[in-house]
C-alpha positions, 0 to 999 in steps of 0.5 A, a space after each residue: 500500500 502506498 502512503 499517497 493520499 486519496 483524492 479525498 484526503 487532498 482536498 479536504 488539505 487544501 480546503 484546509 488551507 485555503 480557511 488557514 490563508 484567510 483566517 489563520 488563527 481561527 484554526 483549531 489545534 487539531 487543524 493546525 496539527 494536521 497541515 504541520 504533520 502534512 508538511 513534515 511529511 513530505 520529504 525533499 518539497 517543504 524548504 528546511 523553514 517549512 520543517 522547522 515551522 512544522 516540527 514547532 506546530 506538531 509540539 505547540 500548535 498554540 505557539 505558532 504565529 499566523 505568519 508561521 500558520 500562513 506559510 504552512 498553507 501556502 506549502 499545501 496550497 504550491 502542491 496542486 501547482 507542482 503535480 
């Protein structure tokens, strides 16, 4: 089995972040949570920012900024234009 995300899972992502990119601290932990395992889990794409900014949101998604917040959707948001 791969570890491709289903079509589904995509873009439930991507509805994620674009609610990040426009209203970024109204996302809930567990949101937050899921866009920073999304980019940490991607091995070669995220920038060595983009890691850092996740590792910090998988530990302390209340500690993130909406700044930080901002760049991870705008990561998930680059996937769709790369495939």
């Amino acid at each position: 089995m791969t570890d491709k995300p289903t079509a589904a899972a995509r873009e439930h992502m991507h509805k994620l972040a674009d609610k990040g990119l426009k209203e970024p601290k109204l996302l809930q932990k567990e949101e937050v949570i899921a866009l920073a395992e999304h980019v940490a889990g991607e091995h070669g794409r995220a920038s060595g920012t983009e890691h850092e900014i996740a590792k910090k949101a998988k530990h302390n998604p209340e500690g993130v900024t909406a700044a930080e917040i901002q760049a991870l959707c705008a990561h998930v948001k680059g996937e769709r234009t790369a495939r």
